[in-house]
PDB file of N, CA, C and O in Angstrom:
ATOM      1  N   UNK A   1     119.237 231.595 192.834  1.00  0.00           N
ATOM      2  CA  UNK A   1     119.227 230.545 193.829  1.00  0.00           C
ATOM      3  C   UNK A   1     117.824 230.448 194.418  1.00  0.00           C
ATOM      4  O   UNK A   1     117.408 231.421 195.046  1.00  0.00           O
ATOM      5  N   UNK A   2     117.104 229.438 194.286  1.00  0.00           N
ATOM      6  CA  UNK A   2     115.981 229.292 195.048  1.00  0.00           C
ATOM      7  C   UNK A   2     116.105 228.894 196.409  1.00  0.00           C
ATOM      8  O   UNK A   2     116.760 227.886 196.675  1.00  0.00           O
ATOM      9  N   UNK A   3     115.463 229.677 197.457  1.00  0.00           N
ATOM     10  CA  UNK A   3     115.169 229.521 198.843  1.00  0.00           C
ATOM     11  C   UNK A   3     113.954 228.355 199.357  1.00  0.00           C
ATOM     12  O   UNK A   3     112.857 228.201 198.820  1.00  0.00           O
ATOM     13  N   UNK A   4     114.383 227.754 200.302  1.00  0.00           N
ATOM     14  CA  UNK A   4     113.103 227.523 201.122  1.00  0.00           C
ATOM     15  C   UNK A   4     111.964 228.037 201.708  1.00  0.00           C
ATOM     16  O   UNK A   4     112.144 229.175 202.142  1.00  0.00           O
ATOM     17  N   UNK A   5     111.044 227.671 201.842  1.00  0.00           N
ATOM     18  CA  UNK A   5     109.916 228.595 202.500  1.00  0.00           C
ATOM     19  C   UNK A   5     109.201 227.226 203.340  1.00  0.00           C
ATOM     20  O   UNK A   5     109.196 226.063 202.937  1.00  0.00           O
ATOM     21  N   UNK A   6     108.609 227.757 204.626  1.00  0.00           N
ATOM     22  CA  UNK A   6     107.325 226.514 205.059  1.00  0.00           C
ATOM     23  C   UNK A   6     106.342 226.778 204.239  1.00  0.00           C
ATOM     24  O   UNK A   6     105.909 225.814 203.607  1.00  0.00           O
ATOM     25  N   UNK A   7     105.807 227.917 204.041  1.00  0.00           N
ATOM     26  CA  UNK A   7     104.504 228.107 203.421  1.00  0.00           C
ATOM     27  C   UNK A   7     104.932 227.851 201.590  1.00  0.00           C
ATOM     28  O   UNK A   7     106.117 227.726 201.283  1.00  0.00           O
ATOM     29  N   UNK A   8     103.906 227.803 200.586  1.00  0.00           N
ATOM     30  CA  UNK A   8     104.451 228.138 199.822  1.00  0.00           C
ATOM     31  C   UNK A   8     102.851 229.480 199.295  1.00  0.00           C
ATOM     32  O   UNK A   8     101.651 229.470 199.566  1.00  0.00           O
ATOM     33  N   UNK A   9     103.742 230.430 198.474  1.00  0.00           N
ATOM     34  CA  UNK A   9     103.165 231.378 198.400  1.00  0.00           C
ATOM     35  C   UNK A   9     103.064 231.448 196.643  1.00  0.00           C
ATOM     36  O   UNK A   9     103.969 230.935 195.984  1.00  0.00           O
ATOM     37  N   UNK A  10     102.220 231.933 196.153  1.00  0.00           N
ATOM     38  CA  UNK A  10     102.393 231.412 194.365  1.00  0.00           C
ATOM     39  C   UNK A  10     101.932 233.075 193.820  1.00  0.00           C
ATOM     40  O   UNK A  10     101.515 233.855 194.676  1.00  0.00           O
ATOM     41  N   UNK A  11     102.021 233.434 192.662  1.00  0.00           N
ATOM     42  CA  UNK A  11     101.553 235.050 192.393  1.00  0.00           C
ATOM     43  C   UNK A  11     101.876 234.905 191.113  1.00  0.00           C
ATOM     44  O   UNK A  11     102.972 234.443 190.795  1.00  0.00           O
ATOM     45  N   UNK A  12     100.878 235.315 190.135  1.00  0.00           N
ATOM     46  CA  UNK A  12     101.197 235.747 189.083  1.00  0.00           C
ATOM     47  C   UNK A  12     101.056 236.812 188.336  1.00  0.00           C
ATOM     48  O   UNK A  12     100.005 237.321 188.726  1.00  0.00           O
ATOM     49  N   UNK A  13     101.579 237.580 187.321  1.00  0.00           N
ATOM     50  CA  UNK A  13     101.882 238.418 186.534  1.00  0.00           C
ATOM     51  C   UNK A  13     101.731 238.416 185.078  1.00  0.00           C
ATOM     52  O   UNK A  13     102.407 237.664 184.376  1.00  0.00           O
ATOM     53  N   UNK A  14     100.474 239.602 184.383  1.00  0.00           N
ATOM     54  CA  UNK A  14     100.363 239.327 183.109  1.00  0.00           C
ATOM     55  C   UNK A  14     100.100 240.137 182.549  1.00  0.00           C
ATOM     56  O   UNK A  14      99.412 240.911 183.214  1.00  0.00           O
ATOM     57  N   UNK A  15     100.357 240.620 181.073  1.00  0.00           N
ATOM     58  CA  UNK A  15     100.351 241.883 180.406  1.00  0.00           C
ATOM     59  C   UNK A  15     100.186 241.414 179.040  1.00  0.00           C
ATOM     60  O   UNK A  15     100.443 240.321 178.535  1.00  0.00           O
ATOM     61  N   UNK A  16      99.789 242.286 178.642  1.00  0.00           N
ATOM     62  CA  UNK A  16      99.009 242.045 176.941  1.00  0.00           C
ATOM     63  C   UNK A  16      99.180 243.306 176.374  1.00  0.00           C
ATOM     64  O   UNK A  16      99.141 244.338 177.044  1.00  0.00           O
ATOM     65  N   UNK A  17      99.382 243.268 175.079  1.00  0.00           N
ATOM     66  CA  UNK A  17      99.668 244.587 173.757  1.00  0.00           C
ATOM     67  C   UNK A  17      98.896 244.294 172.832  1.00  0.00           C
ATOM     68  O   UNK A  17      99.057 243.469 171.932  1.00  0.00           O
ATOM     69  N   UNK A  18      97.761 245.193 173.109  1.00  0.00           N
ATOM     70  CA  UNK A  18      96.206 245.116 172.021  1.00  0.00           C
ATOM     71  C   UNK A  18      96.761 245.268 170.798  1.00  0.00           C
ATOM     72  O   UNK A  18      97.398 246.298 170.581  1.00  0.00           O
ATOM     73  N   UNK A  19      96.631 244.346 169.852  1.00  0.00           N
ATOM     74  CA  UNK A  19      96.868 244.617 167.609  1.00  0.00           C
ATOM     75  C   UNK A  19      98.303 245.240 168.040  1.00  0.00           C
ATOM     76  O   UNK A  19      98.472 246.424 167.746  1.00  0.00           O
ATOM     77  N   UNK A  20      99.453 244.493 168.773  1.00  0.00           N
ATOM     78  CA  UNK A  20     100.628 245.764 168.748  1.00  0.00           C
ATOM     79  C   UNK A  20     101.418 245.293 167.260  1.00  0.00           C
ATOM     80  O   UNK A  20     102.203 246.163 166.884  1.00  0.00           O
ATOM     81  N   UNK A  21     101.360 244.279 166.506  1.00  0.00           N
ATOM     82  CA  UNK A  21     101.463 244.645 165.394  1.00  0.00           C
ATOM     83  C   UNK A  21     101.309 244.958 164.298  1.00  0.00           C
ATOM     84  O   UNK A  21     100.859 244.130 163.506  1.00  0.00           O
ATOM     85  N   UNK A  22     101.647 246.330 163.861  1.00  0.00           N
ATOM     86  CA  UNK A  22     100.614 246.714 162.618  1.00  0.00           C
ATOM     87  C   UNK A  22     100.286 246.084 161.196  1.00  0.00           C
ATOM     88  O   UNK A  22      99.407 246.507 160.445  1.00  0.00           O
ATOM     89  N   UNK A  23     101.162 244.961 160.928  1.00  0.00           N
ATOM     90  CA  UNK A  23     100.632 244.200 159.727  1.00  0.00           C
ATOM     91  C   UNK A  23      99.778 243.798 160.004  1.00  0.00           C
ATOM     92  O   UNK A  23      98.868 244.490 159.550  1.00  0.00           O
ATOM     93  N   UNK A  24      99.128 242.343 160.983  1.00  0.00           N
ATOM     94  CA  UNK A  24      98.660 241.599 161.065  1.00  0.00           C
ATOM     95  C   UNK A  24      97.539 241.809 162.135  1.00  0.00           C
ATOM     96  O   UNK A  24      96.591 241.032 162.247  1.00  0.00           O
ATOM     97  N   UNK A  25      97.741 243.047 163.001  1.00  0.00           N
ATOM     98  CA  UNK A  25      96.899 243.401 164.161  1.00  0.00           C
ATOM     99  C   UNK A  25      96.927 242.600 165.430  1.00  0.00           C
ATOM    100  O   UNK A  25      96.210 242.859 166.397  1.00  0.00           O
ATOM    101  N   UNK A  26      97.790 241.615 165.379  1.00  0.00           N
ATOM    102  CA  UNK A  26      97.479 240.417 166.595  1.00  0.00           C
ATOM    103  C   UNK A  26      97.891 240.495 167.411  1.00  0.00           C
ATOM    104  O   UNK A  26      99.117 240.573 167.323  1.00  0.00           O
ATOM    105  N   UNK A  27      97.447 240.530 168.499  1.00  0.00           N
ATOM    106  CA  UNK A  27      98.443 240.704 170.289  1.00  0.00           C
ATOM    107  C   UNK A  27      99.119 239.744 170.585  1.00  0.00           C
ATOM    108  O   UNK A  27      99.113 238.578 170.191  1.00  0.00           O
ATOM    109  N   UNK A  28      99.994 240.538 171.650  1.00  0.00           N
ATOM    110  CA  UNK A  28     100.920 239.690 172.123  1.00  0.00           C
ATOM    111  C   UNK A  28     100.705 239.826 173.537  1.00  0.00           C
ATOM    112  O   UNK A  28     100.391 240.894 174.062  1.00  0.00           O
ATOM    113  N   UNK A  29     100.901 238.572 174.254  1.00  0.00           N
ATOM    114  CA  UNK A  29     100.842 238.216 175.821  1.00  0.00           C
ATOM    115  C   UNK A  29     101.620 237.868 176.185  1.00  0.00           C
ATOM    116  O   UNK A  29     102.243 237.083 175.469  1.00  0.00           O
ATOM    117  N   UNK A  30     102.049 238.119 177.265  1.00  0.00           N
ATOM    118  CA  UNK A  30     103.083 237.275 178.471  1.00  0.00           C
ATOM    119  C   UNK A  30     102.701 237.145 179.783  1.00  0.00           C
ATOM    120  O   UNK A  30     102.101 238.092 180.291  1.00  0.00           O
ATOM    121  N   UNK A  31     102.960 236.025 180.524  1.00  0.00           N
ATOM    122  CA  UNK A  31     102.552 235.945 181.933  1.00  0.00           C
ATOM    123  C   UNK A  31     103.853 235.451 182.698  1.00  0.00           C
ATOM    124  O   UNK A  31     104.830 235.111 182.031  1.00  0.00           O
ATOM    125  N   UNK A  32     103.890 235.395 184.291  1.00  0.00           N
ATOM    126  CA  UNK A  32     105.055 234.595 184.668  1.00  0.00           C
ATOM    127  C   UNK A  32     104.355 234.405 186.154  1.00  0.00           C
ATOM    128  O   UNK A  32     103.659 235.255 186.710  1.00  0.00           O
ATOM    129  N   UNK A  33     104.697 233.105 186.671  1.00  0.00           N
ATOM    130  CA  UNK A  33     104.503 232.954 187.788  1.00  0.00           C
ATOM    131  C   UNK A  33     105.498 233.252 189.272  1.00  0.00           C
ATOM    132  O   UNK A  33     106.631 233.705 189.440  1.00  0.00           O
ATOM    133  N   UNK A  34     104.939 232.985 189.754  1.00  0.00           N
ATOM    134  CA  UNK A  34     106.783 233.321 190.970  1.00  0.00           C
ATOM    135  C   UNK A  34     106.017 232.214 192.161  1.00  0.00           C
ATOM    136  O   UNK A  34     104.802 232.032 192.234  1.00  0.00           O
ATOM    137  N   UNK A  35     107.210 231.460 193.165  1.00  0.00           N
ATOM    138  CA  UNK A  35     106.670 230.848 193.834  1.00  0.00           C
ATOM    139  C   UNK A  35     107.783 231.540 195.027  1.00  0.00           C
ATOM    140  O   UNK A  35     108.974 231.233 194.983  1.00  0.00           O
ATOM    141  N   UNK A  36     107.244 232.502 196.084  1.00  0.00           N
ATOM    142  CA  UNK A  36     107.460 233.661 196.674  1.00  0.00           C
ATOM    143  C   UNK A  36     108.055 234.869 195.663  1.00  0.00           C
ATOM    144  O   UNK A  36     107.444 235.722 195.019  1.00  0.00           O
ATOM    145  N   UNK A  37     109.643 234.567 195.798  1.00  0.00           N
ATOM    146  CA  UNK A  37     110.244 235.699 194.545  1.00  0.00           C
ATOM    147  C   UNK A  37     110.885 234.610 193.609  1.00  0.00           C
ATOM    148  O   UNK A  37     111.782 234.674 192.769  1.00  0.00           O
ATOM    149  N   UNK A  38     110.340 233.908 193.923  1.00  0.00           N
ATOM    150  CA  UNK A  38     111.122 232.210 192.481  1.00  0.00           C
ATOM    151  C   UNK A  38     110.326 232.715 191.742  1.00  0.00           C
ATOM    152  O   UNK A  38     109.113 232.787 191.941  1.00  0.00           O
ATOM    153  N   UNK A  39     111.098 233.237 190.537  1.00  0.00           N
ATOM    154  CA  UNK A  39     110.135 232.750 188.875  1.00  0.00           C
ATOM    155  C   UNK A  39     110.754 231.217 188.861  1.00  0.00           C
ATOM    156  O   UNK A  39     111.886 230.759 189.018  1.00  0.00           O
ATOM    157  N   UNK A  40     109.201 230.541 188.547  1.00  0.00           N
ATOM    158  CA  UNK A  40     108.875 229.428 188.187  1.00  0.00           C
ATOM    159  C   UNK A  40     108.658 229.343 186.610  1.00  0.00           C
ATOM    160  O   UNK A  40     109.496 228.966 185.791  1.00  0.00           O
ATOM    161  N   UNK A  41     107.522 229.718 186.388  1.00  0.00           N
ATOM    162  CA  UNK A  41     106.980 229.450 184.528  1.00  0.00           C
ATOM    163  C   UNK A  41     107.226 230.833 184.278  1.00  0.00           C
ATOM    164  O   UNK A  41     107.211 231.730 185.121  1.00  0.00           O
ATOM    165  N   UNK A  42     107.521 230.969 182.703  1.00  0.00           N
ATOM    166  CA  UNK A  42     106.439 232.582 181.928  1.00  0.00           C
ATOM    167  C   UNK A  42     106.568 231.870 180.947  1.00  0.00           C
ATOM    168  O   UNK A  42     107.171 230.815 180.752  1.00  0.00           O
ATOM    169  N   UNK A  43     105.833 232.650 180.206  1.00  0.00           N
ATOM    170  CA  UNK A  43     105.790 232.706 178.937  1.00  0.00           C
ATOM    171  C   UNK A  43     105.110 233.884 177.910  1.00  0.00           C
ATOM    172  O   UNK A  43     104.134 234.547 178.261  1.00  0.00           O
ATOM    173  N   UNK A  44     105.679 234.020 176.779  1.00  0.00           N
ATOM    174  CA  UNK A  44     105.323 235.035 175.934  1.00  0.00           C
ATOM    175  C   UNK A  44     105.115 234.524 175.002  1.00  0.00           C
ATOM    176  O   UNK A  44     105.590 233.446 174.646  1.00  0.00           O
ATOM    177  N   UNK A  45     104.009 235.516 174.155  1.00  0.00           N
ATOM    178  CA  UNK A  45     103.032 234.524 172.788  1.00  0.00           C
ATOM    179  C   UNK A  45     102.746 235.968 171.673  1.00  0.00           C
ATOM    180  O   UNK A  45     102.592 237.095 172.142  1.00  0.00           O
ATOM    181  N   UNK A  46     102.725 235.791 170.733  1.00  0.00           N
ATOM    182  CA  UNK A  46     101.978 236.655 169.530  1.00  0.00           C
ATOM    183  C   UNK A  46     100.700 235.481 169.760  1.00  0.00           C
ATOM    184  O   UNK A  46     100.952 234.351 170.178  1.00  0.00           O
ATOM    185  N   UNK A  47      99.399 235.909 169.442  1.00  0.00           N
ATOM    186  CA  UNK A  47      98.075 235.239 169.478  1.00  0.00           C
ATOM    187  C   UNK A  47      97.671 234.933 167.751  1.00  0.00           C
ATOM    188  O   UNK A  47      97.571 235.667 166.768  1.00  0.00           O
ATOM    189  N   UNK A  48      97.561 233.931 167.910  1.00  0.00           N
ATOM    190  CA  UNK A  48      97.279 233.282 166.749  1.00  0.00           C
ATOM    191  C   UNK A  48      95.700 234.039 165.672  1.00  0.00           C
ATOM    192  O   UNK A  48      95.507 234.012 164.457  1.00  0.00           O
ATOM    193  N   UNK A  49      94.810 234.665 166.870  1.00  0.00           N
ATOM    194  CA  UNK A  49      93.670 235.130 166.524  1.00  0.00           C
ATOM    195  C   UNK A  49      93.560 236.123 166.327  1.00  0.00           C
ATOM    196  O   UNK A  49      94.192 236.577 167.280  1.00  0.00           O
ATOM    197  N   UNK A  50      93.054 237.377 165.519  1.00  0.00           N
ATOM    198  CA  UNK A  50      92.842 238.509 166.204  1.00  0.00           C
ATOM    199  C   UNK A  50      91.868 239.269 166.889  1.00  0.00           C
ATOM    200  O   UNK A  50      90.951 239.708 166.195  1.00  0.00           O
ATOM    201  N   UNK A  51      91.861 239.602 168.478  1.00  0.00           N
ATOM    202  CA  UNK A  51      90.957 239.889 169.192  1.00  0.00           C
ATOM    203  C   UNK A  51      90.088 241.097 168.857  1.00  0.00           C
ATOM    204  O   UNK A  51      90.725 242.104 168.547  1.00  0.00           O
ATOM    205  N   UNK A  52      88.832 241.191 168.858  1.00  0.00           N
ATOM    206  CA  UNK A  52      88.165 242.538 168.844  1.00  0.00           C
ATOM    207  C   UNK A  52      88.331 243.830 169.460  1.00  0.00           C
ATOM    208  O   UNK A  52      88.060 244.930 168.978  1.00  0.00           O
ATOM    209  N   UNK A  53      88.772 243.575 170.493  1.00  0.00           N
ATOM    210  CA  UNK A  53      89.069 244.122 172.050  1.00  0.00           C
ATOM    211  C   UNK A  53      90.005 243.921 172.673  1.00  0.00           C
ATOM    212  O   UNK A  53      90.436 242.772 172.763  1.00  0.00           O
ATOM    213  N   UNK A  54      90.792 245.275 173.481  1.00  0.00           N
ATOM    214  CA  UNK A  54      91.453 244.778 174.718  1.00  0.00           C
ATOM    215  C   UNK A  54      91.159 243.997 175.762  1.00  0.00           C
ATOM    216  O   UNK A  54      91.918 243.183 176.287  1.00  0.00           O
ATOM    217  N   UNK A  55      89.607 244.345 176.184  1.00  0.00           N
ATOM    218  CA  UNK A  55      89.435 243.167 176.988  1.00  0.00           C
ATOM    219  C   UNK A  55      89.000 242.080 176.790  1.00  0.00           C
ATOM    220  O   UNK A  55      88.375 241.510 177.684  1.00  0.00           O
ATOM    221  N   UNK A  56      89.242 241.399 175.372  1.00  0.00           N
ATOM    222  CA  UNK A  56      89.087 240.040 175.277  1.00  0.00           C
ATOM    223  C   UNK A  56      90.859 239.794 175.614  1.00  0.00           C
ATOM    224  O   UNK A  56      91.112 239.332 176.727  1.00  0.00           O
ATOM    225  N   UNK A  57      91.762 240.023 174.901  1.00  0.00           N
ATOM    226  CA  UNK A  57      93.077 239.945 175.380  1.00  0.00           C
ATOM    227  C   UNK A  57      93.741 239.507 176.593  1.00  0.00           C
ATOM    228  O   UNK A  57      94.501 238.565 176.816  1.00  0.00           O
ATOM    229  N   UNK A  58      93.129 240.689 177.529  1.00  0.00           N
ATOM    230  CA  UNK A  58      92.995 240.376 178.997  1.00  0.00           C
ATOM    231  C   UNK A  58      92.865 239.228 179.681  1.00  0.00           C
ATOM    232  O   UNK A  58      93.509 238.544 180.476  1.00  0.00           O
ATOM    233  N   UNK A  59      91.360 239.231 178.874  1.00  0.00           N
ATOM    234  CA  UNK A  59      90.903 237.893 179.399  1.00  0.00           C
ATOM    235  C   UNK A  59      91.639 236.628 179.595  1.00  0.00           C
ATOM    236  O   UNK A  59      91.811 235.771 180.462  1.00  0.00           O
ATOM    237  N   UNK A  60      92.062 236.966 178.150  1.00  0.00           N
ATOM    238  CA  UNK A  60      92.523 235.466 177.340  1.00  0.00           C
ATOM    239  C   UNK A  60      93.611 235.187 178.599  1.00  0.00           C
ATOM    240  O   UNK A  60      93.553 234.454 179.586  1.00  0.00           O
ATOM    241  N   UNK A  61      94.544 236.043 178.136  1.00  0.00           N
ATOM    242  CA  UNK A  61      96.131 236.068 179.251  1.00  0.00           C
ATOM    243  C   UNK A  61      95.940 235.929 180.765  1.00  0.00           C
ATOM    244  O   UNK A  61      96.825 235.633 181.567  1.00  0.00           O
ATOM    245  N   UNK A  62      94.462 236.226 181.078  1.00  0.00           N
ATOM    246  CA  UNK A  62      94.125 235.819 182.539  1.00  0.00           C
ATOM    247  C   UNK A  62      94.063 234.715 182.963  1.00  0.00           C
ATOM    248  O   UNK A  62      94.762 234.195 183.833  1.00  0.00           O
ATOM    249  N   UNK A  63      92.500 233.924 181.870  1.00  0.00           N
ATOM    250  CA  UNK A  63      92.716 232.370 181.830  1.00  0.00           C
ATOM    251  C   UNK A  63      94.085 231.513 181.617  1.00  0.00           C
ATOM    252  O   UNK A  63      94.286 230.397 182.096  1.00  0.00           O
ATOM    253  N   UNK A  64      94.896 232.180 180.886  1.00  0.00           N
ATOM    254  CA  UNK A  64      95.992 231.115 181.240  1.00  0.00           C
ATOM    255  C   UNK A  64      96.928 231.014 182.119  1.00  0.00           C
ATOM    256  O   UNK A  64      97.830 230.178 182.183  1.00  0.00           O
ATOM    257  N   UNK A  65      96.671 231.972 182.862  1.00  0.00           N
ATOM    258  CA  UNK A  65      97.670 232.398 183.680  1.00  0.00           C
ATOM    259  C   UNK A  65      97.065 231.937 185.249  1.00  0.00           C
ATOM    260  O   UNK A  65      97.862 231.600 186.124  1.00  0.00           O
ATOM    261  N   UNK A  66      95.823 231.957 185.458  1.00  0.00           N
ATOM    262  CA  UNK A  66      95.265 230.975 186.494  1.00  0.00           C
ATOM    263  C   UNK A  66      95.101 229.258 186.144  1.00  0.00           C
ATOM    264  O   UNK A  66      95.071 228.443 187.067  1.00  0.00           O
ATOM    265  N   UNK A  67      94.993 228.807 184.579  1.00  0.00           N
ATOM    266  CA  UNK A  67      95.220 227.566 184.556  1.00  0.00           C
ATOM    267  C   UNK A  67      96.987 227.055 185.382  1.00  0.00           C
ATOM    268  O   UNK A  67      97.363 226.272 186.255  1.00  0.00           O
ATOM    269  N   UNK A  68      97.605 228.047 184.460  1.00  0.00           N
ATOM    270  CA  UNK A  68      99.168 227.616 185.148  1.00  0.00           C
ATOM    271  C   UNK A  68      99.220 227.772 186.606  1.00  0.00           C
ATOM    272  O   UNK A  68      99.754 226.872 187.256  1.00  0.00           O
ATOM    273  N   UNK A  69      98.738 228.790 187.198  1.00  0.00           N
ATOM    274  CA  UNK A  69      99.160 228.813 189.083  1.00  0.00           C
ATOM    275  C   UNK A  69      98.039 227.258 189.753  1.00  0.00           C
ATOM    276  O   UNK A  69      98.510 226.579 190.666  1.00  0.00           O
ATOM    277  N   UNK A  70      96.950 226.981 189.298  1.00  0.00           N
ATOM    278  CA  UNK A  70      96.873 225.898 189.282  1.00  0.00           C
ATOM    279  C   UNK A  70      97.195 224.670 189.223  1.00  0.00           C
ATOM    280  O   UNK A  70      97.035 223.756 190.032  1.00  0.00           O
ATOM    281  N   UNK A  71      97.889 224.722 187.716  1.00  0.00           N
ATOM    282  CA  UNK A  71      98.968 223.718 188.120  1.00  0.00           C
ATOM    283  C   UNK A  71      99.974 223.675 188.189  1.00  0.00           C
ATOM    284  O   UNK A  71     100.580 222.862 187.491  1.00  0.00           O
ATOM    285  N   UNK A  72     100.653 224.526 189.064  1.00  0.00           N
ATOM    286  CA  UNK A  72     101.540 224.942 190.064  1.00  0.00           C
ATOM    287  C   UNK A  72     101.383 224.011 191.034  1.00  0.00           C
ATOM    288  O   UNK A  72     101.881 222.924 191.327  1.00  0.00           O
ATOM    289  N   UNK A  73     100.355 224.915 191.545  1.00  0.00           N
ATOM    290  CA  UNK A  73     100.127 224.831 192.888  1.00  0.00           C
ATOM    291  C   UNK A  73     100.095 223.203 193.501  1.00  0.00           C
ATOM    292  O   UNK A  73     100.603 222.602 194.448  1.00  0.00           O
ATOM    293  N   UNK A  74      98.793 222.758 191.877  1.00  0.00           N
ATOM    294  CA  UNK A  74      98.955 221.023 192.464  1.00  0.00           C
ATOM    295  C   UNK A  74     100.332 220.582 192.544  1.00  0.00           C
ATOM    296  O   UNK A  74     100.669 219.812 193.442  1.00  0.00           O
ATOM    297  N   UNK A  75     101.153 221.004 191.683  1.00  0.00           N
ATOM    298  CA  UNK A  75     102.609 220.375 191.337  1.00  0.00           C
ATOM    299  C   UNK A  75     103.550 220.200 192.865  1.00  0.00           C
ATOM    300  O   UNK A  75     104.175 219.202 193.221  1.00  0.00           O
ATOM    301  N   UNK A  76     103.420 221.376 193.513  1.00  0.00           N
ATOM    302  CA  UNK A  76     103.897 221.555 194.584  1.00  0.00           C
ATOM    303  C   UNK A  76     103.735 221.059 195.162  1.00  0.00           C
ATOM    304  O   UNK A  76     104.678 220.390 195.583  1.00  0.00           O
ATOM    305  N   UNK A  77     102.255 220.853 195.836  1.00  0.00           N
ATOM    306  CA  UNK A  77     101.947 219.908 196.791  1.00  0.00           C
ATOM    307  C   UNK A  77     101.973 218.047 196.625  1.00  0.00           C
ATOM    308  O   UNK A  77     102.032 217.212 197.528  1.00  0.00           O
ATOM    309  N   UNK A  78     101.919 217.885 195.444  1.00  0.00           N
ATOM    310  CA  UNK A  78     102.458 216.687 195.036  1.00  0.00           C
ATOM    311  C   UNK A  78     104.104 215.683 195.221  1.00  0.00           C
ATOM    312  O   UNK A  78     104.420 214.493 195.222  1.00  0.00           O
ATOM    313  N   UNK A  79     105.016 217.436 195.403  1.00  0.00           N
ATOM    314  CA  UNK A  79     105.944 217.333 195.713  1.00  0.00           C
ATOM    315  C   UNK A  79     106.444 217.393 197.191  1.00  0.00           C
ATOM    316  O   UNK A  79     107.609 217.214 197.545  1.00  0.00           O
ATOM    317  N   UNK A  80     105.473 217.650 197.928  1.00  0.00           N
ATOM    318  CA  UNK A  80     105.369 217.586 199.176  1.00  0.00           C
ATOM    319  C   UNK A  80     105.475 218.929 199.918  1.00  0.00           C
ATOM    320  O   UNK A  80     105.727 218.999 201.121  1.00  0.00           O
ATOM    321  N   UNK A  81     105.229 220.168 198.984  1.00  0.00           N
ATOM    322  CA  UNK A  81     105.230 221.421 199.397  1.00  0.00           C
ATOM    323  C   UNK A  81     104.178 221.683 199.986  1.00  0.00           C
ATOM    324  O   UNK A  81     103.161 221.267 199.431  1.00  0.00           O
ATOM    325  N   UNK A  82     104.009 222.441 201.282  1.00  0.00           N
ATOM    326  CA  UNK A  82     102.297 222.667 202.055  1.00  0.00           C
ATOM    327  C   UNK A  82     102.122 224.467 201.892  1.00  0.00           C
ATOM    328  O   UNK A  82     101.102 225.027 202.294  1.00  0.00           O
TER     329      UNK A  82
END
């Protein structure tokens, strides 16, 4: 059940598994947003590429995970959330 809030409060969450599979080596990501304790979006991915590094991985799952609370956030306030 989603609650009301005056404020709205947004947070996200993201984790990555460097080459976790051993055929192909390619990571897998997931992120999820919450708008207080509302999950709003997630999502989980095997990566099409394979990264050099854990912290390219990171990265990657970071950038998308601030594109989405972004547009969240506009979404909300569009909807008349402050």
């Amino acid at each position: 059940m989603y609650k009301k809030y005056e404020h709205v409060y947004i947070s996200g969450y993201s984790d990555s598994g460097y080459a976790g599979d051993r055929e192909d080596r390619e990571s897998t990501t997931g992120y999820g947003t919450f708008v207080r304790e509302n999950l709003m979006t997630w999502r989980s991915k095997k990566q099409d590429v394979v990264s050099r590094s854990s912290a390219k991985v990171e990265y990657r799952v970071m950038a998308h995970i601030s594109c989405e609370m972004v547009w969240l956030k506009n979404l909300l306030m569009e909807l008349g959330f402050r």
